[in-house]
Biotite code that builds the C-alpha atoms (Angstrom):
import biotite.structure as struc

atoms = struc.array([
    struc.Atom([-7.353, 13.480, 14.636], chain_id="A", res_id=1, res_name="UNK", atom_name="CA", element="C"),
    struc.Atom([-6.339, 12.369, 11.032], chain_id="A", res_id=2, res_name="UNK", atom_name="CA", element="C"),
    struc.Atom([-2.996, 11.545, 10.535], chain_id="A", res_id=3, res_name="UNK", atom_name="CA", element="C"),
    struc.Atom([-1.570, 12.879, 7.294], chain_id="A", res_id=4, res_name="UNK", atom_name="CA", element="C"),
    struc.Atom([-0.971, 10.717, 4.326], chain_id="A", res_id=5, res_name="UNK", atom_name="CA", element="C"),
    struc.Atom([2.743, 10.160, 2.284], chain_id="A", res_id=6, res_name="UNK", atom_name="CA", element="C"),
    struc.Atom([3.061, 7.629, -0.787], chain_id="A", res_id=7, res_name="UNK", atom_name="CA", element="C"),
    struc.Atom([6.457, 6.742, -1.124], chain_id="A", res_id=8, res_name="UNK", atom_name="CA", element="C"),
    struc.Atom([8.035, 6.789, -5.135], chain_id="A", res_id=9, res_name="UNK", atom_name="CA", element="C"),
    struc.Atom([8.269, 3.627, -4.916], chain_id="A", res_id=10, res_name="UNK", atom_name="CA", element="C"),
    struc.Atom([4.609, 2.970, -3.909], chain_id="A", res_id=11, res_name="UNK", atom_name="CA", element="C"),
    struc.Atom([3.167, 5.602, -6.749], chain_id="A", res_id=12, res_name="UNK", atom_name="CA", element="C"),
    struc.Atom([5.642, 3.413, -9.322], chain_id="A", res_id=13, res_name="UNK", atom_name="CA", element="C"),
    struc.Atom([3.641, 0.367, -8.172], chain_id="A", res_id=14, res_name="UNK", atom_name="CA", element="C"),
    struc.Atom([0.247, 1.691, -9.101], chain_id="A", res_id=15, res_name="UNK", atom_name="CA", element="C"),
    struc.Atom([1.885, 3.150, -11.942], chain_id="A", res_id=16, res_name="UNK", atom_name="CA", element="C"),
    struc.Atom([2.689, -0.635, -12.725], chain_id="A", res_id=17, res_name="UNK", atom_name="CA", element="C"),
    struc.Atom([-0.845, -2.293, -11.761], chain_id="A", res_id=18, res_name="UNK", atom_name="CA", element="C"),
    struc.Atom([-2.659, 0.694, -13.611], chain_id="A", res_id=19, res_name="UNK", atom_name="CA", element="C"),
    struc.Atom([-0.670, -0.138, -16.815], chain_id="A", res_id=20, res_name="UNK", atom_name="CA", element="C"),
    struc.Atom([-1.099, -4.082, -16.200], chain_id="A", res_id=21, res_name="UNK", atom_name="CA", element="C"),
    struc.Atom([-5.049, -4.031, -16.477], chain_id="A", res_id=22, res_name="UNK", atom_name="CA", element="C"),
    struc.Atom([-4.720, -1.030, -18.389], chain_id="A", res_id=23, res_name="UNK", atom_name="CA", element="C"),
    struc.Atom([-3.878, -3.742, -21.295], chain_id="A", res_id=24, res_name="UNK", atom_name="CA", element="C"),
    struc.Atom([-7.275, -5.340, -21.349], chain_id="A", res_id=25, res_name="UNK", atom_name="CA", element="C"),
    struc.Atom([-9.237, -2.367, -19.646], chain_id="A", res_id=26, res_name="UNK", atom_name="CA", element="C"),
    struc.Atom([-8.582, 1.264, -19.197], chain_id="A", res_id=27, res_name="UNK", atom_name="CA", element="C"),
    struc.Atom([-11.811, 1.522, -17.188], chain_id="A", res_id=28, res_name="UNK", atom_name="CA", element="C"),
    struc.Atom([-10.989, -1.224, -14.986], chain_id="A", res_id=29, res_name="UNK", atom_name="CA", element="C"),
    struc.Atom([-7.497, 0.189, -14.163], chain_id="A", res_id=30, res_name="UNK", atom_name="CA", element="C"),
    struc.Atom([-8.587, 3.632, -13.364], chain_id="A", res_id=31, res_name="UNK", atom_name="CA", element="C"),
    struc.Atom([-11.622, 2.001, -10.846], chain_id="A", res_id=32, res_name="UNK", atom_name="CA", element="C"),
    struc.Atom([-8.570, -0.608, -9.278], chain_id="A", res_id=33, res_name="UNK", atom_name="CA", element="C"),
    struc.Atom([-6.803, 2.603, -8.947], chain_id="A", res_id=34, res_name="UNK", atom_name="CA", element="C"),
    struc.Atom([-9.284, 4.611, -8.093], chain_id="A", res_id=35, res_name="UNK", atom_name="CA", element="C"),
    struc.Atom([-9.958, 1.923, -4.978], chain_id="A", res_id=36, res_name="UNK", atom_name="CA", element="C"),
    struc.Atom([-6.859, 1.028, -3.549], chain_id="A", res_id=37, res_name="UNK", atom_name="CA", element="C"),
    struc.Atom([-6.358, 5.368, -3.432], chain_id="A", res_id=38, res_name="UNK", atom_name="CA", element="C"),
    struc.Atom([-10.170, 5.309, -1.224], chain_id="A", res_id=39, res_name="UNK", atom_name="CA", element="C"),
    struc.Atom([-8.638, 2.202, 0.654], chain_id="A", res_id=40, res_name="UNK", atom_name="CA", element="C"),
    struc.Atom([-5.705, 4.031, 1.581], chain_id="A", res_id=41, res_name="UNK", atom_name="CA", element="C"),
    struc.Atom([-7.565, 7.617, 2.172], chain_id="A", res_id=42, res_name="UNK", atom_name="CA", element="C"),
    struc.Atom([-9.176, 5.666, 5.143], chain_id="A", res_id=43, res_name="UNK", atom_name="CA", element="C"),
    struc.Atom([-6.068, 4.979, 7.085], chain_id="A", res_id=44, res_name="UNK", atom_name="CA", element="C"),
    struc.Atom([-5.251, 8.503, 7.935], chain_id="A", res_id=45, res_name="UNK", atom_name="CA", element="C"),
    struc.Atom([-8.796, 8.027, 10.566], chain_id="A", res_id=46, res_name="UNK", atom_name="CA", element="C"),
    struc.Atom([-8.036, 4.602, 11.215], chain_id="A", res_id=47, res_name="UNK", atom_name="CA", element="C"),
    struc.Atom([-3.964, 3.970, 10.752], chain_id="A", res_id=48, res_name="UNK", atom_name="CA", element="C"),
    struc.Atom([-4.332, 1.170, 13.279], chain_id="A", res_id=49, res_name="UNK", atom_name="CA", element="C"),
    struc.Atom([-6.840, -1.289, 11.458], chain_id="A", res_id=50, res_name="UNK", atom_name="CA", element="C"),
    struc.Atom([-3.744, -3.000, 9.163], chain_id="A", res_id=51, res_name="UNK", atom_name="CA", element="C"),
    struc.Atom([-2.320, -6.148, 10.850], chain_id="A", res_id=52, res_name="UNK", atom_name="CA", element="C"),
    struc.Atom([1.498, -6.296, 11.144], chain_id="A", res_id=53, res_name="UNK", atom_name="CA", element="C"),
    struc.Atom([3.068, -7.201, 7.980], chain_id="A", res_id=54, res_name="UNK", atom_name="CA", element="C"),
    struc.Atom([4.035, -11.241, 9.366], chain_id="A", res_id=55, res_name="UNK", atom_name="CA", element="C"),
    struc.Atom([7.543, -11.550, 7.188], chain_id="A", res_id=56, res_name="UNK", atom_name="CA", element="C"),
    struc.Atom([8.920, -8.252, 9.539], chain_id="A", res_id=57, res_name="UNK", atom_name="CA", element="C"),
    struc.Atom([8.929, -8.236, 13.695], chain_id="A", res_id=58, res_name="UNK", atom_name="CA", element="C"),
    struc.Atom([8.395, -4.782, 13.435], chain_id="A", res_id=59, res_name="UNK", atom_name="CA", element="C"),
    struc.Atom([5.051, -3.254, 14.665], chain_id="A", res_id=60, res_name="UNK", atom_name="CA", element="C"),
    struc.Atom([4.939, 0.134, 12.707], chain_id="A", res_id=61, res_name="UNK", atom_name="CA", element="C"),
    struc.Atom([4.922, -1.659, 9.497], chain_id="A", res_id=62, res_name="UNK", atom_name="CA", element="C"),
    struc.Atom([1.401, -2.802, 8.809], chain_id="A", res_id=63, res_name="UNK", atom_name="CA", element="C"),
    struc.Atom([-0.630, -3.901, 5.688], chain_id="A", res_id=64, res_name="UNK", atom_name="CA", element="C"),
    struc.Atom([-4.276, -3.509, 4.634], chain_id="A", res_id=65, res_name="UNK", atom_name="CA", element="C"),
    struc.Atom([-5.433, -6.018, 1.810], chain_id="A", res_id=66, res_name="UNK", atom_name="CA", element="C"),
    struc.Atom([-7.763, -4.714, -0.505], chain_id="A", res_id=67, res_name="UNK", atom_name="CA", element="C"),
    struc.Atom([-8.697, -7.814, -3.135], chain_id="A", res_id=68, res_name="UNK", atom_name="CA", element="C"),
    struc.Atom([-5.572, -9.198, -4.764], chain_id="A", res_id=69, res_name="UNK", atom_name="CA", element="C"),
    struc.Atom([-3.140, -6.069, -3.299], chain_id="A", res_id=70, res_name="UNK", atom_name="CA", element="C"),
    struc.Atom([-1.213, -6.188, -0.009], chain_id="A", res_id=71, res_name="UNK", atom_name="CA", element="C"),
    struc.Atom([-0.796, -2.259, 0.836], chain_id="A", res_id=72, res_name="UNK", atom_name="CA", element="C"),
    struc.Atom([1.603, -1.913, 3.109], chain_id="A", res_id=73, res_name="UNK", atom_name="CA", element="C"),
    struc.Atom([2.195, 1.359, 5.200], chain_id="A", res_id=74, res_name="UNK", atom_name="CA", element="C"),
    struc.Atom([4.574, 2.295, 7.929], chain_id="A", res_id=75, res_name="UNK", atom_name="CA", element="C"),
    struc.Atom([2.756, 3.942, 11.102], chain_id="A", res_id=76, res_name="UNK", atom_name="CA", element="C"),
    struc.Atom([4.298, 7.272, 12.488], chain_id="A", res_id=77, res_name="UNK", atom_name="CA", element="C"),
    struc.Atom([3.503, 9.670, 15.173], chain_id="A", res_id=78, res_name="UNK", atom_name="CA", element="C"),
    struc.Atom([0.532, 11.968, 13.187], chain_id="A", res_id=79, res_name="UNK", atom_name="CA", element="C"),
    struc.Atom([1.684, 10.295, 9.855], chain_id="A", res_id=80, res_name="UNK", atom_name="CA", element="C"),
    struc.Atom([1.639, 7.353, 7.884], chain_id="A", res_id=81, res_name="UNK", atom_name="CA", element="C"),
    struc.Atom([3.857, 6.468, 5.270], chain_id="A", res_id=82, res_name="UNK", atom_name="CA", element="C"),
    struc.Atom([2.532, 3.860, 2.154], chain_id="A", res_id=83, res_name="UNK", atom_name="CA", element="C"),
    struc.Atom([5.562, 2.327, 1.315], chain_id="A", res_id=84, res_name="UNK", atom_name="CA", element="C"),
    struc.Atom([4.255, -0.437, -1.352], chain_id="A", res_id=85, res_name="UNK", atom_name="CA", element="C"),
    struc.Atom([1.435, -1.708, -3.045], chain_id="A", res_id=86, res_name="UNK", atom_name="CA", element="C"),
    struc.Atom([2.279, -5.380, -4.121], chain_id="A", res_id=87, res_name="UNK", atom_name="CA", element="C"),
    struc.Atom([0.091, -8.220, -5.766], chain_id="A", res_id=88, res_name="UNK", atom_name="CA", element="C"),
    struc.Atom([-0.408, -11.016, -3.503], chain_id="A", res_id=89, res_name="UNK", atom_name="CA", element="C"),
    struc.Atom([1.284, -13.401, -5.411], chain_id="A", res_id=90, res_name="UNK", atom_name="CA", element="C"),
    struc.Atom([4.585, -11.625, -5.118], chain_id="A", res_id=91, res_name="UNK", atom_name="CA", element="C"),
    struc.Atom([7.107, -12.463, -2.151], chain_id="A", res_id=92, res_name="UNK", atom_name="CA", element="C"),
    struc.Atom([8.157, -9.556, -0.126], chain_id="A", res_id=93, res_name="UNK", atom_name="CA", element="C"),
    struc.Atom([11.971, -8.609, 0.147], chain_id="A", res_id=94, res_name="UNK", atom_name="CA", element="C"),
    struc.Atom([13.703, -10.417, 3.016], chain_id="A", res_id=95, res_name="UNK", atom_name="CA", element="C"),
    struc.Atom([14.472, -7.228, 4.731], chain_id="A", res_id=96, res_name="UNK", atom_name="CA", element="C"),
    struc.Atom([11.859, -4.206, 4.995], chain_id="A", res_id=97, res_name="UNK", atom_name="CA", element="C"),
    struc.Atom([15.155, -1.708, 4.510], chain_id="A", res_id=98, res_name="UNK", atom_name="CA", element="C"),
    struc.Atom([15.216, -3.004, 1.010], chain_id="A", res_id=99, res_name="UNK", atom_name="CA", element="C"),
    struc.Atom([12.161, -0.837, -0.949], chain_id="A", res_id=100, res_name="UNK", atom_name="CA", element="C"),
    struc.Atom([10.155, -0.644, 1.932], chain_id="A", res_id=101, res_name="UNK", atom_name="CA", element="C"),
    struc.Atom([12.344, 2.259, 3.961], chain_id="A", res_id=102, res_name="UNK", atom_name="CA", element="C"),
])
């Protein structure tokens, strides 16, 4: 049974973000990034168990896919999960997931 699919603001602000970013150099580029990381995502609700456990938090409902360069992390909940950020790689996570990841 699929579970059902929530991006948090602050998740939608960070494609918002990357779409803009590559947007600069290539508005076709951004909308297939986009475009990707959304089908990435879309493939959780069958599969919300396939992410590994984000390794900066002991907590085993928070979970991450990687899809090239983009850590997309997502909390699992009973018949739901929650996409809580989309964040580049090269960017450090906050010490606590409370902080934008609630």
């Amino acid at each position: 049974m699929a579970s059902t699919l929530t991006w948090s603001e602050a998740a939608l602000q960070d494609l918002e973000g990357i779409a803009a970013y590559i947007a600069k150099d290539s508005p076709h580029y951004a909308a297939t990034t986009i475009g990707n990381i959304v089908d990435a995502v879309e493939r959780l609700q069958d599969h919300p168990q396939i992410g590994r456990v984000v390794p900066e938090y002991s907590d085993s409902t928070l979970r991450m896919i990687i899809w090239r360069q983009y850590r997309i992390v997502y909390r699992v909940m009973p018949g739901q999960i929650f996409i809580v950020a989309v964040i580049h790689g090269a960017r450090l996570l906050p010490e606590s997931p409370e902080e934008p990841l609630a």
